[in-house]
Structure formats: C-alpha cells, structure tokens
C-alpha positions in Angstrom: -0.5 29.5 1.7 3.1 29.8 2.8 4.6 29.1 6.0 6.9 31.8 7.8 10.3 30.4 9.2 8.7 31.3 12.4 5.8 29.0 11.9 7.8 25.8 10.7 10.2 27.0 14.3 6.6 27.0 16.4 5.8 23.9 14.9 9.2 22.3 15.3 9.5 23.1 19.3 6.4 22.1 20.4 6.1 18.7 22.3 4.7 15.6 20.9 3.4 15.3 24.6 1.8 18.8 24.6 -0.7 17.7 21.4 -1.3 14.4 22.0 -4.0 14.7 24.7 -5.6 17.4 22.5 -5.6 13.8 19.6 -7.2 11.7 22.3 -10.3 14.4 22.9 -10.4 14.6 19.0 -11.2 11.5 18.3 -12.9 9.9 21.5 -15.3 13.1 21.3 -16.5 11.1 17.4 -16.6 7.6 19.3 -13.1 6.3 18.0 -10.8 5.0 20.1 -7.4 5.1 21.2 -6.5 2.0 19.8 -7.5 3.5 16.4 -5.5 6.8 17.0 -2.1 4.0 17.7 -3.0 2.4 15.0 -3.2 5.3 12.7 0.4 7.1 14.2 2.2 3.6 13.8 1.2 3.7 10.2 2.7 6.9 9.7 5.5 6.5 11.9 6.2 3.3 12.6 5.7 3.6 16.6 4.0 1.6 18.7 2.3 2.5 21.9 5.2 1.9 24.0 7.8 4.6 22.1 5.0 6.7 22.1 4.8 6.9 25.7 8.9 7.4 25.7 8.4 10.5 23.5 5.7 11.6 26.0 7.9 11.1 29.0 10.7 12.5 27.3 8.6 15.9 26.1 10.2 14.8 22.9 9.9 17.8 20.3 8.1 17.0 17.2 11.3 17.7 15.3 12.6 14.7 17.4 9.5 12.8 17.1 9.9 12.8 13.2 13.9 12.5 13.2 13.5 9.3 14.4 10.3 8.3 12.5 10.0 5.5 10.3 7.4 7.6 7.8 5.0 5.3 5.6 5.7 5.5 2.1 2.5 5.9 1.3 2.4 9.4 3.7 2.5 11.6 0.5 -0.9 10.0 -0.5 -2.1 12.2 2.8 -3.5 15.5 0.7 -5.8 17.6 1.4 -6.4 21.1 3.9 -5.5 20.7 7.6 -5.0 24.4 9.8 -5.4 26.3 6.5 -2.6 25.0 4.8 -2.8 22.9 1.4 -0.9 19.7 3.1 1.0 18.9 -0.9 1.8 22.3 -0.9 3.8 22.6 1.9 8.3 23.5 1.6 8.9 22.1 4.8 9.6 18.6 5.6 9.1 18.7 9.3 5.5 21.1 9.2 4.2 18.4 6.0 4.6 15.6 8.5 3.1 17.0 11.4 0.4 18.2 9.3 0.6 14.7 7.8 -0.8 13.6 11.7 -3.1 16.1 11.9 -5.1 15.1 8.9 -4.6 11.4 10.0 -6.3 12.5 13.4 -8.8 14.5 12.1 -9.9 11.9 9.2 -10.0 9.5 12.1 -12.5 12.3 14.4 -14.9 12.3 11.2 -15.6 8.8 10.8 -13.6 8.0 7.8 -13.4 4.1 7.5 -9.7 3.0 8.8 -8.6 1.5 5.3 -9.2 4.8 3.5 -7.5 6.8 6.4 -4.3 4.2 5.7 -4.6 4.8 2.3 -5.2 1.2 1.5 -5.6 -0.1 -2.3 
C-alpha cells in the first residue's frame, strides 16, 4: 500500500508529544513498563529519557524528532505490517521511521522478549 503526500505531511506534523502518552497506555495495558518503552526508543534513536522529555516540552514534530535522531543501524531489520502499511515497503524516509516506533511499541505491547524486539543476534 502507498502513502499519499498528504499522509507522509499528517505524519510529519504531528507531535512526538501528542503520541507518546497513547505508547505509554500501549504497553503498560500488556504489563511492560516504561523503562522498557525508553529502552526500546533509545535503541532506535539514540535518546535517552531526558531528550525525550525536551522533545515533549518542545511539542517537537516527528519530522524534528527524527532529524535529529541517531537511527540504529539495525532499524531496517524492523519489517513487518504496522497501521496497514508493509513497513519495507514504505518511499518515505520520515513515515518508515515513525512506523519503525510503532512496530517497536507494539512488539513491546505483545510480549515479544526485549532481545528480539532489538533485533539482537
């Protein structure tokens, strides 16, 4: 499935701030913790908990969140669906790596063990 230009904009705008609450009821609703969720953004971004709370403050768009990302090289490992979109199929940069945190989060929700979610070898 293709994105529209006004999807990949959508996606773009919206607040790292706005969707991060929504992360936290995602995966303390399946008995993970929050601890787990930081551990699983710094992995693919390279932030710790105290830039994420900057990009909160901030209401730092996602297209600034990821500017300024340090993205794992292992991200492209992250396959998969995630919102009905085939993640590796994905033309735009900025959607695959917000998608790329939405399959992190929702591996994390269902209980996949942390060293497969990291993509550990």
């Amino acid at each position: 499935m293709k994105t529209t230009p006004e999807h990949n904009e959508r996606i773009a705008k919206m607040t790292f701030a706005s969707v991060y609450p929504h992360y936290i009821t995602k995966v303390e609703k399946k008995d993970r913790t929050i601890e787990e969720l930081h551990q699983v953004i710094e992995w693919l971004t390279g932030y710790n908990e105290s830039d994420l709370n900057k990009f909160i403050e901030e209401k730092a768009t996602f297209e600034t969140f990821f500017k300024k990302a340090n993205l794992n090289p292992n991200a492209n490992l992250i396959k998969g669906m995630i919102c009905g979109y085939r993640i590796e199929e994905l033309e735009n940069p900025l959607t695959r790596q917000v998608r790329y945190l939405d399959k992190l989060v929702d591996e994390l929700a269902k209980g996949r063990k942390m060293d497969k979610i990291l993509r550990v070898e």
